[in-house]
Every structure is written in structure tokens, then in C-alpha cells.
Biopython code that builds the backbone (N, CA, C, O; Angstrom):
import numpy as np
from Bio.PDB.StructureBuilder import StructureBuilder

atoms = [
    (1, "UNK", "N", (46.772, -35.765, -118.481)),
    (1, "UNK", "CA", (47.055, -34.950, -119.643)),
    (1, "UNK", "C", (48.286, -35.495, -120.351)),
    (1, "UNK", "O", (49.240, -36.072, -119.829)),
    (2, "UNK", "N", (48.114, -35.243, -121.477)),
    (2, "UNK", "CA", (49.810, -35.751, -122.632)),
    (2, "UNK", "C", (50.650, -34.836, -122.758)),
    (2, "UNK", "O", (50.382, -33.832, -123.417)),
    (3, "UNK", "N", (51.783, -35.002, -122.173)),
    (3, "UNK", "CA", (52.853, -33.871, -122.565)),
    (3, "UNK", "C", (53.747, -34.722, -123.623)),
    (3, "UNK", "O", (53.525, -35.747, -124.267)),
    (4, "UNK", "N", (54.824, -33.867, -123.520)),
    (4, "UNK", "CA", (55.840, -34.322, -124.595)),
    (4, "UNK", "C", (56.538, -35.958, -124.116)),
    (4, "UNK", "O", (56.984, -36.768, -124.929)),
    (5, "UNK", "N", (56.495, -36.119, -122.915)),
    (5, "UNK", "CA", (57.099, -37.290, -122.111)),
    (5, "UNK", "C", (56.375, -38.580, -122.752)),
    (5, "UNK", "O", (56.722, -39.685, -123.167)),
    (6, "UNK", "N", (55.046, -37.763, -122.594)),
    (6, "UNK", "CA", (54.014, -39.104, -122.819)),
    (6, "UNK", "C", (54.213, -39.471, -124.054)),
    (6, "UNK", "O", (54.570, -38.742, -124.980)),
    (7, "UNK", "N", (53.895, -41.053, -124.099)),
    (7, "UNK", "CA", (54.045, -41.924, -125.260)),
    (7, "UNK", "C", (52.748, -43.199, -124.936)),
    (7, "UNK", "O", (52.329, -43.917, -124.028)),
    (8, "UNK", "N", (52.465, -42.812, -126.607)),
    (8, "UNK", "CA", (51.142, -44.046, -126.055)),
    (8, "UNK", "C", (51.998, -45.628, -126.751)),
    (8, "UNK", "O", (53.040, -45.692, -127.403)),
    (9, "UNK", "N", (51.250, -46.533, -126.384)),
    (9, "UNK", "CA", (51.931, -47.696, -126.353)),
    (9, "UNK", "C", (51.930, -48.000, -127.752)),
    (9, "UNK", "O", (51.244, -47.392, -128.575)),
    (10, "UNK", "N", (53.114, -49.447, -128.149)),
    (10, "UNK", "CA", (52.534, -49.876, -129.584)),
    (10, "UNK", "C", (51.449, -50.047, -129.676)),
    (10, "UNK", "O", (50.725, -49.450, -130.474)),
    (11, "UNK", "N", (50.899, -51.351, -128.464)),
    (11, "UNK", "CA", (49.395, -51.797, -128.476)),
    (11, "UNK", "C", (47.993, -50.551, -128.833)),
    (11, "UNK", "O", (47.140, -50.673, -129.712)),
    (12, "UNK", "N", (48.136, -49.402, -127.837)),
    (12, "UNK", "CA", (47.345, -48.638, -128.241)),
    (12, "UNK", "C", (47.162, -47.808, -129.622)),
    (12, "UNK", "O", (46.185, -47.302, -130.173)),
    (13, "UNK", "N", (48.602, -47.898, -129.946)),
    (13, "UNK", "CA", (48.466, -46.862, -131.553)),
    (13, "UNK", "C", (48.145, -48.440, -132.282)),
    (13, "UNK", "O", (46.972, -48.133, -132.495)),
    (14, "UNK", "N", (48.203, -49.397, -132.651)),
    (14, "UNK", "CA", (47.419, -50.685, -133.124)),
    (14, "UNK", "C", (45.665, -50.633, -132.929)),
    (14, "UNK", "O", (44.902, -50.714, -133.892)),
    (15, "UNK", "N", (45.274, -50.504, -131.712)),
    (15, "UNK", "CA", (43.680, -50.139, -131.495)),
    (15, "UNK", "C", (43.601, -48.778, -132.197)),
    (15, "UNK", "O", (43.854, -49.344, -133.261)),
    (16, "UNK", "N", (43.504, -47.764, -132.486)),
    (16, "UNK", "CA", (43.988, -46.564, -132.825)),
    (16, "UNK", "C", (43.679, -46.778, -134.394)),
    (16, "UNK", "O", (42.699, -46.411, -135.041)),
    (17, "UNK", "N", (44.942, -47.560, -134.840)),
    (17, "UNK", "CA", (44.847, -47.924, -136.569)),
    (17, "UNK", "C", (44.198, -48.660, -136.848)),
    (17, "UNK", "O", (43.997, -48.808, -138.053)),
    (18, "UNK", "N", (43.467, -49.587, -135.810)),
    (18, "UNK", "CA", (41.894, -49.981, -136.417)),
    (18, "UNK", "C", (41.195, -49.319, -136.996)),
    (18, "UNK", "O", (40.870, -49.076, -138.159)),
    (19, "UNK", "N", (40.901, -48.925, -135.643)),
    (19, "UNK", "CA", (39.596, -47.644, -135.483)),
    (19, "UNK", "C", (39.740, -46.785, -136.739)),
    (19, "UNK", "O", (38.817, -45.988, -136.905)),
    (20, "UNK", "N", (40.484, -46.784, -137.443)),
    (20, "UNK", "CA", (40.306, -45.561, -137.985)),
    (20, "UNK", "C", (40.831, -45.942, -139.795)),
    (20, "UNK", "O", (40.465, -45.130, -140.645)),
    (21, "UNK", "N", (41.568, -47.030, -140.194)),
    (21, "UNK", "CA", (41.888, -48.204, -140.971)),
    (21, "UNK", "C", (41.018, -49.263, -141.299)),
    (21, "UNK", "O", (41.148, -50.215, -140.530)),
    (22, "UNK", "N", (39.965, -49.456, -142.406)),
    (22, "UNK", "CA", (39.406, -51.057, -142.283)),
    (22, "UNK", "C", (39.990, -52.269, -142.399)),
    (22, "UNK", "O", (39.578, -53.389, -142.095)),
    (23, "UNK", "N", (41.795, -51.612, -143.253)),
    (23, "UNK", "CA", (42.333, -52.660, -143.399)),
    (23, "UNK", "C", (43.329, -53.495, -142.093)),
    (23, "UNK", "O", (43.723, -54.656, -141.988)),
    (24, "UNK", "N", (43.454, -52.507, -141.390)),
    (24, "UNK", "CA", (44.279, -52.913, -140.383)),
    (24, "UNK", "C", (43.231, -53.669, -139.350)),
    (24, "UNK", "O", (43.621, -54.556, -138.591)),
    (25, "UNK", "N", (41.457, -53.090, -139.420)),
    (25, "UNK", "CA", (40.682, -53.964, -138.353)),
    (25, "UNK", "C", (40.869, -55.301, -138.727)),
    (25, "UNK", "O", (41.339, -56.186, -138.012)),
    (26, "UNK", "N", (40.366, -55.433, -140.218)),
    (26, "UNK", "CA", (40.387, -56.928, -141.034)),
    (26, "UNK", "C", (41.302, -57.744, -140.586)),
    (26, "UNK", "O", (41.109, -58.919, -140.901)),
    (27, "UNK", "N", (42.630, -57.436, -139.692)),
    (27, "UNK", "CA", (43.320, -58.061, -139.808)),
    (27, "UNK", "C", (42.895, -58.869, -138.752)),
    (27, "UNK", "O", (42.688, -60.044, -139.056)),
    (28, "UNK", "N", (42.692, -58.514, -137.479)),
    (28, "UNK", "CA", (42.044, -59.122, -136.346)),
    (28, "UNK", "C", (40.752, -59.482, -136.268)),
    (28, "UNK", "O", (39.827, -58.876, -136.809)),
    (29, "UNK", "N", (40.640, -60.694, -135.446)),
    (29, "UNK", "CA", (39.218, -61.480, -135.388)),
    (29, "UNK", "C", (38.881, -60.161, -134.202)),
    (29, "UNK", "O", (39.459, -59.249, -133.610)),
    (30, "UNK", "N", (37.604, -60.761, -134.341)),
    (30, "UNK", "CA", (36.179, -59.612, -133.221)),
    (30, "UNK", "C", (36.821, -60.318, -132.264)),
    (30, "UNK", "O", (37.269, -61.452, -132.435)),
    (31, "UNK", "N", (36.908, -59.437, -130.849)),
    (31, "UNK", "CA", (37.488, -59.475, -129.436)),
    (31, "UNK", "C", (38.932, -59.668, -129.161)),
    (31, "UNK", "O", (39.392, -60.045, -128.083)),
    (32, "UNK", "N", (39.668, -59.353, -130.324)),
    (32, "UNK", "CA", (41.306, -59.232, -130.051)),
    (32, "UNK", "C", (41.448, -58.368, -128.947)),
    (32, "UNK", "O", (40.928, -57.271, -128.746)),
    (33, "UNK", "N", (42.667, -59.397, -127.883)),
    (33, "UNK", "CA", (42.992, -58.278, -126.714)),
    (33, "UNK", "C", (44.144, -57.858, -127.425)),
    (33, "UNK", "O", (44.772, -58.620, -128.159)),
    (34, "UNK", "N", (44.469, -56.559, -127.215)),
    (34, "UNK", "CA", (46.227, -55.805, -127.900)),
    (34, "UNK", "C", (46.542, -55.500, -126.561)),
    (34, "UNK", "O", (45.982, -54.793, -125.723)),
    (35, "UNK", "N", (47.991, -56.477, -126.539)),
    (35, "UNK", "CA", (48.612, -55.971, -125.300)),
    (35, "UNK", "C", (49.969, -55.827, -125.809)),
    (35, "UNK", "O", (50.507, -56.308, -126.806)),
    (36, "UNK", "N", (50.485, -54.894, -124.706)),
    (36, "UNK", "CA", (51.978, -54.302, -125.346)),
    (36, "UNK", "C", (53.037, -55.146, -124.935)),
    (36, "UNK", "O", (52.935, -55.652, -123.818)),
    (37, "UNK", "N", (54.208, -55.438, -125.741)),
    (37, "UNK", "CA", (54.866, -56.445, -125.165)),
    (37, "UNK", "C", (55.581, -56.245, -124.095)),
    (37, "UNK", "O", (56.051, -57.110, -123.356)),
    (38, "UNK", "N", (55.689, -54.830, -123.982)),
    (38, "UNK", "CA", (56.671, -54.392, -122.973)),
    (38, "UNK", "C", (56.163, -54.412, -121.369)),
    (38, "UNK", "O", (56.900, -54.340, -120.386)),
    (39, "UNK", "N", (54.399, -54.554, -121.380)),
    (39, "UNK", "CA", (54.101, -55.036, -120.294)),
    (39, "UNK", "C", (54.369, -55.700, -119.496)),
    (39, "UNK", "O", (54.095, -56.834, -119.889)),
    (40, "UNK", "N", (55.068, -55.758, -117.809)),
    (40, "UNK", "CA", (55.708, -56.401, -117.252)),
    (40, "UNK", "C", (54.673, -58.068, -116.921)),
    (40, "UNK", "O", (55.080, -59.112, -116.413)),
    (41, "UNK", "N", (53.280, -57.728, -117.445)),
    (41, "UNK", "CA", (51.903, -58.784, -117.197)),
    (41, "UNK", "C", (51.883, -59.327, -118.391)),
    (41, "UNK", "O", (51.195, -60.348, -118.419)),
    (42, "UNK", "N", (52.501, -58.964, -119.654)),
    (42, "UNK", "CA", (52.264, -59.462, -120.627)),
    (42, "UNK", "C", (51.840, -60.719, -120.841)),
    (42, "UNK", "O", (50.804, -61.017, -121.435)),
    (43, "UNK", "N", (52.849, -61.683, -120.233)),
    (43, "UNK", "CA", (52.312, -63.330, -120.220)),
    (43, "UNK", "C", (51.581, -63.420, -119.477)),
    (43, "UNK", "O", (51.438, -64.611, -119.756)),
    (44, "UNK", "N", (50.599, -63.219, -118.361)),
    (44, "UNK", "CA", (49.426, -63.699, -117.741)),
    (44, "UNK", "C", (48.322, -62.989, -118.221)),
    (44, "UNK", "O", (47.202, -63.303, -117.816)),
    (45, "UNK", "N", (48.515, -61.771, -119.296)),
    (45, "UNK", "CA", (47.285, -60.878, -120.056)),
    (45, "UNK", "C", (46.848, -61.889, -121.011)),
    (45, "UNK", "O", (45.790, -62.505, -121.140)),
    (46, "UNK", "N", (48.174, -61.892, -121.772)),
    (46, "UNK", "CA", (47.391, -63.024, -123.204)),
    (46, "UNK", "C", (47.548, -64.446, -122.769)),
    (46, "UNK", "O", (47.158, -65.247, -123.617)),
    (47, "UNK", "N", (48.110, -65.066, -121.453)),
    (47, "UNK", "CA", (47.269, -66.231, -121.237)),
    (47, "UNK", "C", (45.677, -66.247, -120.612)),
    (47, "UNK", "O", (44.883, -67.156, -120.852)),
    (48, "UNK", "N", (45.441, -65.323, -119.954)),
    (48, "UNK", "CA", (43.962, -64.714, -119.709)),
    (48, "UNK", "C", (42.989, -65.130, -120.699)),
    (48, "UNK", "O", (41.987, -65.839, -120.785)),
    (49, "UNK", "N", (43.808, -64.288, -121.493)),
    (49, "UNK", "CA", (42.461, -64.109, -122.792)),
    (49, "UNK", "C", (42.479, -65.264, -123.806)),
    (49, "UNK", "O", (41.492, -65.397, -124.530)),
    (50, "UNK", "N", (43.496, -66.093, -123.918)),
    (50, "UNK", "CA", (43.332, -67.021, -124.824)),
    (50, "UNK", "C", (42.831, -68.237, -123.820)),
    (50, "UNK", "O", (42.051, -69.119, -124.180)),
    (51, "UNK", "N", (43.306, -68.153, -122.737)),
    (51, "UNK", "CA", (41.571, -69.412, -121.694)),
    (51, "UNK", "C", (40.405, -69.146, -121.733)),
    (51, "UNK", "O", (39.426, -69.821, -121.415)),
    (52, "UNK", "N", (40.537, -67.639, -122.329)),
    (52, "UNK", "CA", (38.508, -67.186, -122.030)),
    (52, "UNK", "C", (37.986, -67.707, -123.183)),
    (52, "UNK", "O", (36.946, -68.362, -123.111)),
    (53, "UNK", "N", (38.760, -67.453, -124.680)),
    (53, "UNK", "CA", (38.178, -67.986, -125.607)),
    (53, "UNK", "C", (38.547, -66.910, -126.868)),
    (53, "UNK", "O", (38.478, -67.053, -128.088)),
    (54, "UNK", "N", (38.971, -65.760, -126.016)),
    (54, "UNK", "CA", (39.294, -64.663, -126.889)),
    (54, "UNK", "C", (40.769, -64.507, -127.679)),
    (54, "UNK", "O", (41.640, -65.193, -127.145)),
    (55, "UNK", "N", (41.143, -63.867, -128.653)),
    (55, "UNK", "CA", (42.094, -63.943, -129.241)),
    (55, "UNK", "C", (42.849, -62.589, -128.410)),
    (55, "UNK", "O", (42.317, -61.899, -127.541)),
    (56, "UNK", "N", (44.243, -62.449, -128.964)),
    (56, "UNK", "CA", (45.084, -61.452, -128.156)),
    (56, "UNK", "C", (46.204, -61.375, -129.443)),
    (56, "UNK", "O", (46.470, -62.264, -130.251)),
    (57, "UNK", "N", (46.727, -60.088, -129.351)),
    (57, "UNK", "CA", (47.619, -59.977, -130.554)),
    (57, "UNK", "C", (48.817, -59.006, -129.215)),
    (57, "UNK", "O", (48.537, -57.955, -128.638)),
    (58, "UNK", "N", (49.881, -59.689, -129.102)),
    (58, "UNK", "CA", (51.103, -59.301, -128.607)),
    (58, "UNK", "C", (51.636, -58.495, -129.615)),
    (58, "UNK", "O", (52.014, -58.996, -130.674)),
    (59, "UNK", "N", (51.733, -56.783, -129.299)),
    (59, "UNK", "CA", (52.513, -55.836, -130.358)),
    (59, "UNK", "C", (53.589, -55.796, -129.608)),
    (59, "UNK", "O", (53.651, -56.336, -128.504)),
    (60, "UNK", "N", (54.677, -55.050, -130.234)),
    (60, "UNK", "CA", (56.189, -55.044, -130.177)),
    (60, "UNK", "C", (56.129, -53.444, -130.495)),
    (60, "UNK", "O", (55.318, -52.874, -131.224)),
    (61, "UNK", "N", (57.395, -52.769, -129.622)),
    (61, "UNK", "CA", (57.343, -51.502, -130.102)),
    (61, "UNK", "C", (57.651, -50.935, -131.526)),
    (61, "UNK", "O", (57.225, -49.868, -131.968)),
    (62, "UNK", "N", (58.508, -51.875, -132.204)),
    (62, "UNK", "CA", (58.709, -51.838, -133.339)),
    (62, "UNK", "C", (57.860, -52.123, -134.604)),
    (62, "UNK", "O", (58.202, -51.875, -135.760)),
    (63, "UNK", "N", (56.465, -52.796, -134.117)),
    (63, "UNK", "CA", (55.325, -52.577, -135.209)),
    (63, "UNK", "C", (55.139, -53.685, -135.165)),
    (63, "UNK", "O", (53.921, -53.851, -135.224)),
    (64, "UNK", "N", (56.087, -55.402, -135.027)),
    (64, "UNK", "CA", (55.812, -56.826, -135.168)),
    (64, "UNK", "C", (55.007, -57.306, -134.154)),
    (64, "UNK", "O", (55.027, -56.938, -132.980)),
    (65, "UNK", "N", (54.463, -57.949, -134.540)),
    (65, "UNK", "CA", (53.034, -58.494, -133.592)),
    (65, "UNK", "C", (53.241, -60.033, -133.660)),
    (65, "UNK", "O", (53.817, -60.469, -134.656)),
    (66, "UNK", "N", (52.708, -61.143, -132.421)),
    (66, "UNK", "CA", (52.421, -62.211, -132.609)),
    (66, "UNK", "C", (50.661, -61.730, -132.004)),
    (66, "UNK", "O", (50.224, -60.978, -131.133)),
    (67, "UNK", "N", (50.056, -62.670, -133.053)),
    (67, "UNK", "CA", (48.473, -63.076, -133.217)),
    (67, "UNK", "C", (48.591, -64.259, -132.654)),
    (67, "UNK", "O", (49.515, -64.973, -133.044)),
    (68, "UNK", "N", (47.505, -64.849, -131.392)),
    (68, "UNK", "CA", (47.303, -65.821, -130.893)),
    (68, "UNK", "C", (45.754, -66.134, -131.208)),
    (68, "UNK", "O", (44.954, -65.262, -130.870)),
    (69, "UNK", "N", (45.424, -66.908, -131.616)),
    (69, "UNK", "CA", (44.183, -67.523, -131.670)),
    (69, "UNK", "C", (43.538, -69.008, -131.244)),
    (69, "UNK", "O", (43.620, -70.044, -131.904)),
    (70, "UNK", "N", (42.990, -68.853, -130.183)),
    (70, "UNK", "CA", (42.413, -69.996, -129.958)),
    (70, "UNK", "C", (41.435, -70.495, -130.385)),
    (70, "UNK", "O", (40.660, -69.684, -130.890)),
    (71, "UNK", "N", (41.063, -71.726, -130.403)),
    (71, "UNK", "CA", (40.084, -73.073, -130.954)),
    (71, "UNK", "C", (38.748, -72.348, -130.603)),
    (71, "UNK", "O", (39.082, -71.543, -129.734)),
    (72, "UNK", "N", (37.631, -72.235, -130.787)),
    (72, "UNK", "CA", (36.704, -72.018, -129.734)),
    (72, "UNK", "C", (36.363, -73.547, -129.384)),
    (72, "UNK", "O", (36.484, -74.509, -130.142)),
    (73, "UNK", "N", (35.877, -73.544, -127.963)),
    (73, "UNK", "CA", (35.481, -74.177, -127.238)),
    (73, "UNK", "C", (34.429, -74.897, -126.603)),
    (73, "UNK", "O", (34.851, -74.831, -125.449)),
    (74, "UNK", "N", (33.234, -75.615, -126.511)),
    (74, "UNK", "CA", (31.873, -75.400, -125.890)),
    (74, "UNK", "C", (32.155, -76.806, -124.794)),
    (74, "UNK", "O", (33.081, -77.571, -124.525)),
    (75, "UNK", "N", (31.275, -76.667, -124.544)),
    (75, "UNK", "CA", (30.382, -78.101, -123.487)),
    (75, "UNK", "C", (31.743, -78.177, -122.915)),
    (75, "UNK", "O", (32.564, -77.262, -122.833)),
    (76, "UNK", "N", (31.897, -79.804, -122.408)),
    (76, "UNK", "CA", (32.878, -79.918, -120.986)),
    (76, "UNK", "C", (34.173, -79.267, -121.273)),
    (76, "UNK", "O", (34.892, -79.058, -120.296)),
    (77, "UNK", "N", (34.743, -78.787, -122.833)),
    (77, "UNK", "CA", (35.849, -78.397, -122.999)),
    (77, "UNK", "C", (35.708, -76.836, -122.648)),
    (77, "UNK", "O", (36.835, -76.491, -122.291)),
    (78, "UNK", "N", (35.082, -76.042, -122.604)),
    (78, "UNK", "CA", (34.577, -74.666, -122.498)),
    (78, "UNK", "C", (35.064, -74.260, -120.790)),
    (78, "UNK", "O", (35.753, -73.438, -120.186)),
    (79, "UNK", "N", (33.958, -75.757, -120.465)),
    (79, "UNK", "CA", (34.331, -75.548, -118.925)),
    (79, "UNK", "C", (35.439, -76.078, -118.263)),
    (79, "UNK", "O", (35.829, -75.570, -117.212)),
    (80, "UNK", "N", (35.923, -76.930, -118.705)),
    (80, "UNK", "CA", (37.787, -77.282, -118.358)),
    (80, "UNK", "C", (38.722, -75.604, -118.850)),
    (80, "UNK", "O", (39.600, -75.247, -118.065)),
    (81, "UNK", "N", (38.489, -74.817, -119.963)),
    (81, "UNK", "CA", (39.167, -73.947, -119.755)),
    (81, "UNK", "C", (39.268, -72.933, -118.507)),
    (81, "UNK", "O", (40.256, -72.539, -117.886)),
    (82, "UNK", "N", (37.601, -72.591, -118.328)),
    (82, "UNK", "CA", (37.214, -71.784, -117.664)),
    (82, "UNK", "C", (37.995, -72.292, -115.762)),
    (82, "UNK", "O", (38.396, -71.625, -114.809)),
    (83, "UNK", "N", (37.909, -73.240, -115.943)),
    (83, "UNK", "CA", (38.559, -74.116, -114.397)),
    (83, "UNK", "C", (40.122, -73.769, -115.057)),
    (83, "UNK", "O", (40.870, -73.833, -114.081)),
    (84, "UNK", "N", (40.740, -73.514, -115.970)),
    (84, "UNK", "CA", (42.184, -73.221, -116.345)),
    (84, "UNK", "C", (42.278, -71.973, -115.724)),
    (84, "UNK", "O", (43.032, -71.838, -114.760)),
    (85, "UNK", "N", (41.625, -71.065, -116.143)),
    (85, "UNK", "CA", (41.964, -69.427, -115.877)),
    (85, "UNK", "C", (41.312, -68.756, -114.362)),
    (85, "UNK", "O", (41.443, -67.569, -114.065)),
    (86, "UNK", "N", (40.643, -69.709, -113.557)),
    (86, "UNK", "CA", (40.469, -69.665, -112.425)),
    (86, "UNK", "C", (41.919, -69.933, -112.035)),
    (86, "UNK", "O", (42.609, -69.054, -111.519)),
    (87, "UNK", "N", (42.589, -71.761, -112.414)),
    (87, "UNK", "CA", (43.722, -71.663, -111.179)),
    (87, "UNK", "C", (44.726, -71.065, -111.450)),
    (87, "UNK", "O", (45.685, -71.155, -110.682)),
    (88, "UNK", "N", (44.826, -70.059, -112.947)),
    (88, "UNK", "CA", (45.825, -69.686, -113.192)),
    (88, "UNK", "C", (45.942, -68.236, -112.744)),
    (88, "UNK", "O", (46.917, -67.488, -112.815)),
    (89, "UNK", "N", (44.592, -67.990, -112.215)),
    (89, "UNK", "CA", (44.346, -66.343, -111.284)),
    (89, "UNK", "C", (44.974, -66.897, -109.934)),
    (89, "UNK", "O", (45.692, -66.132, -109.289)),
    (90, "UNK", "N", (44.752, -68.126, -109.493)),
    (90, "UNK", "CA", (44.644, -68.616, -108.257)),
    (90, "UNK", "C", (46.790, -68.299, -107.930)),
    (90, "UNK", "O", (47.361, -67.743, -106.991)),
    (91, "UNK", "N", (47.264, -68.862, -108.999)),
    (91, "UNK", "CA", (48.872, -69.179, -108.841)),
    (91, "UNK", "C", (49.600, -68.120, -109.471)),
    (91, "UNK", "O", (50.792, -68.365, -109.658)),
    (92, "UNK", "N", (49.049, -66.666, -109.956)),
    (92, "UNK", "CA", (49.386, -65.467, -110.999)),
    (92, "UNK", "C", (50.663, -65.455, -110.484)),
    (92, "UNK", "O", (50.790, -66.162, -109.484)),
    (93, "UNK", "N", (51.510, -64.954, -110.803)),
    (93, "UNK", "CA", (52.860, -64.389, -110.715)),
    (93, "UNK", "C", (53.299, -63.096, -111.723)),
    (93, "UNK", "O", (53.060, -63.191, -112.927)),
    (94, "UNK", "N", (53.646, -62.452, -111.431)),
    (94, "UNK", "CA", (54.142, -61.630, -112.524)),
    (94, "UNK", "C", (55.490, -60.897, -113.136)),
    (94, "UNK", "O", (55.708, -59.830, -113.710)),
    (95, "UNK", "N", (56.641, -62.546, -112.523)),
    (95, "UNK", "CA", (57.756, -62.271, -112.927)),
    (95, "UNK", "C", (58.163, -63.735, -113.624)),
    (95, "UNK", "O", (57.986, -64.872, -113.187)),
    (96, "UNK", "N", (58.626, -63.391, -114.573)),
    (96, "UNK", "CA", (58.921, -64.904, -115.296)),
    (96, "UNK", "C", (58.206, -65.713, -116.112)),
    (96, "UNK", "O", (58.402, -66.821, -116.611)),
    (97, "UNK", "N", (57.245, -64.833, -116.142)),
    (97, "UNK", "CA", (55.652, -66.094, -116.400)),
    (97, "UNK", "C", (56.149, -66.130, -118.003)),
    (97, "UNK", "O", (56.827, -65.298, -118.605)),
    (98, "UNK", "N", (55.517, -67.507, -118.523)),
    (98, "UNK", "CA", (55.416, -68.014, -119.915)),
    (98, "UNK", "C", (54.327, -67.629, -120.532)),
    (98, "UNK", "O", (53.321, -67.752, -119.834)),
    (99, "UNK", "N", (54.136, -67.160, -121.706)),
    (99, "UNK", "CA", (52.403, -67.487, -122.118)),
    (99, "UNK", "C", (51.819, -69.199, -122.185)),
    (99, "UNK", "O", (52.447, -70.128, -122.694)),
    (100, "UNK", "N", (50.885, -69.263, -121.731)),
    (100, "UNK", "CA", (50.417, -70.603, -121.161)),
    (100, "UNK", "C", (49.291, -70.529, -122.511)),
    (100, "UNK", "O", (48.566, -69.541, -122.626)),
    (101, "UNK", "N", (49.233, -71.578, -123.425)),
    (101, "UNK", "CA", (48.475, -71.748, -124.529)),
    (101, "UNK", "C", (47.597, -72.673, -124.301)),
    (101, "UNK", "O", (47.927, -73.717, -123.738)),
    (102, "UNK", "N", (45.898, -72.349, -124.843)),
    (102, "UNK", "CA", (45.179, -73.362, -124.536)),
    (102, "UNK", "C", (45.696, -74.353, -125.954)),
    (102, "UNK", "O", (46.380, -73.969, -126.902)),
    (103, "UNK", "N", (45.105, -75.746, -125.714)),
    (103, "UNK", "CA", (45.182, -76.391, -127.341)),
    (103, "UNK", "C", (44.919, -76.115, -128.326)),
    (103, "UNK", "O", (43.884, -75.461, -128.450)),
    (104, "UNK", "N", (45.537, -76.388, -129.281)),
    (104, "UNK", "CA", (44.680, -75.904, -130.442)),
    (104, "UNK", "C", (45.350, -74.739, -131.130)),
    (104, "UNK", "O", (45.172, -74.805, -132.346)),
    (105, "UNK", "N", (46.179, -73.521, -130.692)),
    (105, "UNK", "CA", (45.733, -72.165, -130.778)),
    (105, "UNK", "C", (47.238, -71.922, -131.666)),
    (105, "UNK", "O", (48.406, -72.309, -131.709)),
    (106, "UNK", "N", (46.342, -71.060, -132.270)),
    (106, "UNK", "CA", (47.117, -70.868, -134.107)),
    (106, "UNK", "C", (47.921, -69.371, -133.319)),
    (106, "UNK", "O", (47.311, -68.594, -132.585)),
    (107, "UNK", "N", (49.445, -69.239, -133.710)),
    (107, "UNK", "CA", (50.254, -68.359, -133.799)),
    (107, "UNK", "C", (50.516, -68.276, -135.022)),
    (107, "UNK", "O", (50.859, -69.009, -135.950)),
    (108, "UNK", "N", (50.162, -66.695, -134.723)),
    (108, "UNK", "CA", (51.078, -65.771, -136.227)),
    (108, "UNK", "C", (52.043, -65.163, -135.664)),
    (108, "UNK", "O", (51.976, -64.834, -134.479)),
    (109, "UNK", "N", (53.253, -64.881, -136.539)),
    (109, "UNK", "CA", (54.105, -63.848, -136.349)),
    (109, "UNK", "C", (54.228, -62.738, -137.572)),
    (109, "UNK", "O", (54.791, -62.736, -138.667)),
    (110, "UNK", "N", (53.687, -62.110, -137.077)),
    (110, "UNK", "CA", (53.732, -60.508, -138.734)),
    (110, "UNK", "C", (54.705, -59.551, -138.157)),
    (110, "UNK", "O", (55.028, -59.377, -136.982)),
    (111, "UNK", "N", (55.124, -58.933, -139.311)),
    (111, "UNK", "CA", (55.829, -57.864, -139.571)),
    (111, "UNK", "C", (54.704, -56.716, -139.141)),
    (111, "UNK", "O", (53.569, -57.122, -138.889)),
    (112, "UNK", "N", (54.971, -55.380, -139.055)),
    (112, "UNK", "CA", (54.302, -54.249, -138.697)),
    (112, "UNK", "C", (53.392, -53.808, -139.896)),
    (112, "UNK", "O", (52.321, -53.230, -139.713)),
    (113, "UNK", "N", (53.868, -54.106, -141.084)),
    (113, "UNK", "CA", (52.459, -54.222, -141.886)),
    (113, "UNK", "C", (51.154, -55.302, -142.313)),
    (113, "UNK", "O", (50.315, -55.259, -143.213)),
    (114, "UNK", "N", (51.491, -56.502, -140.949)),
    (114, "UNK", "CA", (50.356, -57.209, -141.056)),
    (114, "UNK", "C", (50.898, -58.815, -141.787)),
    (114, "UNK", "O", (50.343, -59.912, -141.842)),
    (115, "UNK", "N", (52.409, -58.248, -142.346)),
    (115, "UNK", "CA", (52.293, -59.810, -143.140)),
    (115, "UNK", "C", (53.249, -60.724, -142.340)),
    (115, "UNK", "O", (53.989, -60.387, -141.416)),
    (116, "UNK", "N", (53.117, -61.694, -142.770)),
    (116, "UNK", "CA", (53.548, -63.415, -141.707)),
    (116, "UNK", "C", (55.442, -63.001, -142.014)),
    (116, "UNK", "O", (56.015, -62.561, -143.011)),
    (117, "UNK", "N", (55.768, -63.261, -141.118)),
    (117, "UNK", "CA", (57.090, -63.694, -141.228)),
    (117, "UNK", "C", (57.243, -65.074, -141.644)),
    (117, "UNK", "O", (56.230, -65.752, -141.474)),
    (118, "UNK", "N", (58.336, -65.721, -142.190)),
    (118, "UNK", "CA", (58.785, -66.520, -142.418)),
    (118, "UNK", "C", (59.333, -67.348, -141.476)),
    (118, "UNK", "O", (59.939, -66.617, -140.692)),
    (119, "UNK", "N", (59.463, -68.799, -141.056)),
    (119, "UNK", "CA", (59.693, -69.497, -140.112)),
    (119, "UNK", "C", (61.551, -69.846, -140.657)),
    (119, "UNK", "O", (62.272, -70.566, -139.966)),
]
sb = StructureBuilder()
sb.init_structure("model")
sb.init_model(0)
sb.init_chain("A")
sb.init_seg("    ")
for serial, (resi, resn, name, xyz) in enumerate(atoms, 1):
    if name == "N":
        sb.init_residue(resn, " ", resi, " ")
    sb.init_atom(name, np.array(xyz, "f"), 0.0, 1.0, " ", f" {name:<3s}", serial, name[0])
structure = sb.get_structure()
């Protein structure tokens, strides 16, 4: 149950303003994982999902998001990832970890209304 304590995550109020926003779905490709940054798994969630093939958008409690998008993949390169996210289940850790990027894979950094920050 939700009491007053409870707080839902950035990530979830982001799924949330999809669902219910066309402009905020538009912003994400089909199969974005939203994970919260404050997750202590954070870096082995969205390295997960960007070896599978899927995109992942890292929210911030403050509304800024990095968008990760990877290459898609097929034939022997598909299956060299898939052998990635096996040994990277195999060696998980969940203190310290980096996000581990497949090649290829386009970072955004937006502000909480969706637009790019400036480098």
C-alpha cells in the first residue's frame, strides 16, 4: 500500500508520463528500459539491456535523463553480444560497476523536458 512515506521513483513517474503523454512516449524508441539512477544496480541494469539490443534511458531524480541506444545487431555480431551479457551475468558485481557500452551506441543527455543538453 502507498502511504505518505512512499515515493515512486523518477524512472517510474517517466513510464507513467508515457503512458499517459504521446509526447513524452515519442521520445523513446519501443523497448526503452527506465531505470532510476539512484539504483544501487543501475550500471549492470542498463549494461544488461544495451547487450540485449534494447535501449535504456537512465532518469535522475531531478527529471535529466541519459538515453542510451544501441546499434542493432544480427548474425555473428548479435551473437558475440549475447556471449557479452552471459559473462557479464557470470562476473556481476554490484558495487562500483561502470556502464559497460556495446559499440556503436548513441548517448543523449536531456534536460527533464526531453531536450539535449549541450556538451
Amino acid at each position: 500500500m502507498s502511504g505518505p512515506s512512499m515515493r515512486r521513483s523518477a524512472a517510474v513517474e517517466k513510464v507513467i508520463e508515457g503512458m499517459l503523454t504521446a509526447e513524452t512516449a515519442a521520445r523513446y524508441p519501443n523497448r526503452t528500459h527506465f531505470i532510476d539512477a539512484e539504483n544501487p544496480d543501475q550500471a549492470i541494469l542498463t549494461s544488461r539491456a544495451l547487450f540485449a539490443g534494447d535501449p535504456a534511458a537512465v532518469i535522475y531524480p531531478d527529471g535529466r535523463e541519459v538515453l542510451f541506444t544501441p546499434e542493432r545487431a544480427s548474425g555473428v555480431a548479435g551473437m558475440l553480444l549475447l556471449l557479452a551479457v552471459l559473462w557479464m551475468k557470470l562476473r556481476e558485481r554490484s558495487t562500483g560497476e561502470l556502464v559497460q557500452l556495446p559499440p556503436r551506441t548513441r548517448v543523449e543527455v536531456r534536460d527533464g523536458a526531453g531536450l539535449p543538453h549541450a556538451a
